[in-house]
GUMAR-302946 format. One record per residue (C-alpha): x, z, y. Coordinates in steps of 0.2 Angstrom, whole numbers, padded with zeros to 4 digits, always signed. Layout:
BEGIN
XZY ...
This chain:
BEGIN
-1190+0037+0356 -1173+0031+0362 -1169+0019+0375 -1167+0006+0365 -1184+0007+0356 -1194+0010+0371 -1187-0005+0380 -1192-0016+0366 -1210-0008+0362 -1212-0008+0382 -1207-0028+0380 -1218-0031+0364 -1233-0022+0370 -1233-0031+0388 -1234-0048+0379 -1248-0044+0367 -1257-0034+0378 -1256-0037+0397 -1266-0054+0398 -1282-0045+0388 -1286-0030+0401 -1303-0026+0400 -1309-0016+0419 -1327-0020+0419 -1324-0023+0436 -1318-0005+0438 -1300-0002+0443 -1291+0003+0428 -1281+0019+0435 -1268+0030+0423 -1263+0047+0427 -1249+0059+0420 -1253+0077+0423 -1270+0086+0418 -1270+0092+0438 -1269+0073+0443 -1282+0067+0434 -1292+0082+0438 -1289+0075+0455 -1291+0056+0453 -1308+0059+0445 -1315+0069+0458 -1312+0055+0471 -1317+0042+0459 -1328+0048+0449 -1339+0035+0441 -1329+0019+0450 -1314+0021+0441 -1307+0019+0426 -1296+0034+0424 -1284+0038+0408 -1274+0054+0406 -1258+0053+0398 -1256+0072+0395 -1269+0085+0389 -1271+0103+0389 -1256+0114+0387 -1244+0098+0388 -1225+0101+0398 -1223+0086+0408 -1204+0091+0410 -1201+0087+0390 -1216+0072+0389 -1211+0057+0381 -1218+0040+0382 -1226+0038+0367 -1231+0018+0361 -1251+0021+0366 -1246+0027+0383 -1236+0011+0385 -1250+0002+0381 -1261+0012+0394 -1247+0008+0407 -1247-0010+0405 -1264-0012+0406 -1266+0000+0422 -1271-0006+0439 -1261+0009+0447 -1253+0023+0440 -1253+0041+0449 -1239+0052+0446 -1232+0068+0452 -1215+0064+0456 -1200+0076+0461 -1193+0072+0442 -1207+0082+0436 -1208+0068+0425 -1191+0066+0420 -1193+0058+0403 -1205+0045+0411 -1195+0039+0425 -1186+0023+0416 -1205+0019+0410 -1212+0018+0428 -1198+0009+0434 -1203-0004+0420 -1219-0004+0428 -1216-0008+0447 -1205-0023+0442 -1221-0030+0433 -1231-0027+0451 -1240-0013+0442 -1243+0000+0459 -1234+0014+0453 -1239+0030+0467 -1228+0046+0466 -1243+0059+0474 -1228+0070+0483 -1224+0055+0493 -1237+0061+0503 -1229+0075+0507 -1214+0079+0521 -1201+0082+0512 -1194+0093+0524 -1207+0108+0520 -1204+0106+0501 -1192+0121+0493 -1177+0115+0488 -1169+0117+0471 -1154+0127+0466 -1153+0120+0448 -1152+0099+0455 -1144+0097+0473 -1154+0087+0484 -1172+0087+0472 -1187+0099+0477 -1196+0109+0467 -1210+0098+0457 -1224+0111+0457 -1233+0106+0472 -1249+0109+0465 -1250+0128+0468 -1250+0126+0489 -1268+0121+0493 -1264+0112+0507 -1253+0102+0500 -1266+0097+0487 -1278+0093+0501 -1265+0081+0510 -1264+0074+0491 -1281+0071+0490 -1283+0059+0507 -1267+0052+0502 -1273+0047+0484 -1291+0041+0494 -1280+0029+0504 -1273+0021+0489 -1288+0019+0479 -1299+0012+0495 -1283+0001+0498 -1285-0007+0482 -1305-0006+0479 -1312-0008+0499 -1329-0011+0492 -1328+0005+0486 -1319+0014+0501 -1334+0025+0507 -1339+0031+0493 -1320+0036+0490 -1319+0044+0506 -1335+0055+0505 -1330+0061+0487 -1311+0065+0494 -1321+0073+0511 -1334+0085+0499 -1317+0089+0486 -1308+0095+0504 -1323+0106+0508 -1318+0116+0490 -1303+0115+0492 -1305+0124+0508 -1320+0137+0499 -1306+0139+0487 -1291+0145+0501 -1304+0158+0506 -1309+0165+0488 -1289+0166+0485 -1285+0177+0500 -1298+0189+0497 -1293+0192+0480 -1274+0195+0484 -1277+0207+0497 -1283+0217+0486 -1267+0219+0479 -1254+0229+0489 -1238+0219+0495 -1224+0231+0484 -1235+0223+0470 -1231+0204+0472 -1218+0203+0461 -1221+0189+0447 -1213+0187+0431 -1216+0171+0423 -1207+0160+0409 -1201+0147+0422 -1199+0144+0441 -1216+0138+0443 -1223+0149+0455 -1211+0148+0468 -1223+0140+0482 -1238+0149+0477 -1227+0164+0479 -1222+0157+0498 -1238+0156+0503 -1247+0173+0498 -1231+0184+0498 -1228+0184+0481 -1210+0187+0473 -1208+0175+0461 -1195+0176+0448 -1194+0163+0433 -1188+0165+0417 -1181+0148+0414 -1176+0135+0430 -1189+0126+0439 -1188+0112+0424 -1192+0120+0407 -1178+0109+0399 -1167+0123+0405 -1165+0135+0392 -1165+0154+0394 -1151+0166+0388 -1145+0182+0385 -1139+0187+0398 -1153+0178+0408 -1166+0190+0396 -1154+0205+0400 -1154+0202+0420 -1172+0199+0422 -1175+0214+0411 -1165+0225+0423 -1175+0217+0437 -1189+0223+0430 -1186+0240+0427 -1178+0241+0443 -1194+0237+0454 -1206+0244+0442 -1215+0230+0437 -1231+0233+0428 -1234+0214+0418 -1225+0199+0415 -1234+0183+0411 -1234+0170+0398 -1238+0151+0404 -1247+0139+0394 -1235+0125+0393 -1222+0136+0387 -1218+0142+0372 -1222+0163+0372 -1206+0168+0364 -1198+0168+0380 -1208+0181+0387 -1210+0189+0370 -1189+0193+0371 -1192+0196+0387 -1205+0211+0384 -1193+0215+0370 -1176+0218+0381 -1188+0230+0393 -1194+0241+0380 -1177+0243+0371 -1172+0253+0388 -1185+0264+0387 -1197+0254+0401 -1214+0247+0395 -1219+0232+0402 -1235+0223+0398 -1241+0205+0395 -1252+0202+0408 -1261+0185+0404 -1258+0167+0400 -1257+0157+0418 -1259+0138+0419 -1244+0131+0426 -1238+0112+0422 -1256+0109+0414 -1276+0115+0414 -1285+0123+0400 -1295+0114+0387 -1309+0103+0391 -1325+0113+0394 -1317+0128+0400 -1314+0135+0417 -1299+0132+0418 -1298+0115+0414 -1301+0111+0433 -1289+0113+0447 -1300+0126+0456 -1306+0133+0441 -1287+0135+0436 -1282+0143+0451 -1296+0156+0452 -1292+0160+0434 -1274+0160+0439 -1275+0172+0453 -1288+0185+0445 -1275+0185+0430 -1261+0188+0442 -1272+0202+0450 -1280+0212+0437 -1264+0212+0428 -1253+0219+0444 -1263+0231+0452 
């Protein structure tokens, strides 16, 4: 959808539809990434309205605005959103929404800056994958109970008992982590994935992450990217290299390819979850579930 179309859907859609917003008296609250709304539903649970804009196995860097989304916009009482251009194609649409008073919320906002990890592909932009430092998802969390208690007060204990129980797992979860990668030794850490995903997972547990692709998956791969990363890993001797989700396999595919053409095998270690959780119903399709799958994956396949 161009500019041009999606300025005038945006316009048509907020005439017909913004006066008829049906809540039940529940705040109507959107989400973009499966993660958020993972998130947002823990807190809320049963107070809130919540819609999800993306599903399982979606790359928010390439999402588009489609017109049902515009619709679920419009109509949305606040919209949580990850911020850092992780987003990029949706940035014009949420402007569009904060000039019709709608509260759009950017969840790294609740973050310092200052402790984010810069990127080397955008001067003066962070990378967007904030998600995969615990602690940051826990200052998230009271950060996203703040905002709904703000705007439902009535509702504000039950908020901040939901956000004080999710803590306490996320906490469980720290714990799990660490004792499953200390099980692997530290000349192991080395992570090949299709794009710079990992990097502040990597930070955190000592993990030498190289990507594929950039931090955003709208920067493609080449040759000679294929080529170096192939050296790399023949150079250290790394055992797997992993395809992600959200990204095509093809990548990793040629990747695997260029490493056994010089006489090194490398093997595919897994599928990890990296812009988006796994399919409803699965274990993976909740943020701890993701991450203990995650890690495991990582483990198994690098030990």
């Amino acid at each position: 959808m161009n500019k041009h179309i999606l300025t005038l859907t945006f316009i048509a859609i907020l005439f017909s539809c913004k006066n008829n917003k049906q809540n039940n008296g529940k705040l109507n609250v959107v989400t973009t990434t499966t993660m958020i709304t993972d998130l947002v539903n823990n807190i809320g649970g049963d107070l809130i309205n919540v819609q999800g804009l993306m599903g399982s196995g979606v790359d928010p860097h390439l999402y588009k605005a489609s017109e049902g989304d515009v619709t679920k916009l419009v109509n949305a009482d606040i919209i949580f959103y990850g911020g850092l251009h992780l987003e990029g194609k949706l940035v014009e649409v949420f402007e569009k929404m904060a000039h019709q008073n709608i509260k759009t919320i950017a969840v790294s906002d609740a973050l310092d800056a200052k402790t984010l990890i810069s990127s080397e592909y955008f001067q003066g932009n962070y990378d967007p994958h904030i998600w995969f430092n615990i602690g940051y998802w826990k200052t998230i969390t009271n950060y996203v109970v703040k905002t709904l208690s703000e705007a439902s007060p009535e509702n504000k204990g039950a908020f901040e008992a939901n956000g004080k129980r999710y803590i306490e797992q996320l906490n469980q979860l720290e714990i799990e982590i660490k004792s499953i990668i200390d099980t692997l030794p530290k000349d192991k850490r080395i992570l090949v994935t299709a794009h710079d995903a990992f990097s502040y997972f990597g930070k955190e547990y000592g993990f030498n992450v190289v990507g594929l692709q950039g931090i955003s998956t709208a920067t493609e791969a080449g040759v000679q990217d294929v080529q170096k990363l192939a050296s790399f890993i023949i150079e250290h001797q790394v055992k797997a290299i992993f395809v992600e989700s959200s990204v095509p396999k093809r990548t990793i595919e040629a990747l695997q390819a260029a490493v056994n053409s010089k006489n090194h095998h490398v093997a595919i270690g897994g599928t990890l979850y990296s812009d988006a959780l796994g399919s409803a119903g699965t274990v993976e399709s909740t943020y701890i579930g993701m991450f203990k799958y995650n890690v495991n994956t990582i483990v198994n396949a690098l030990k």
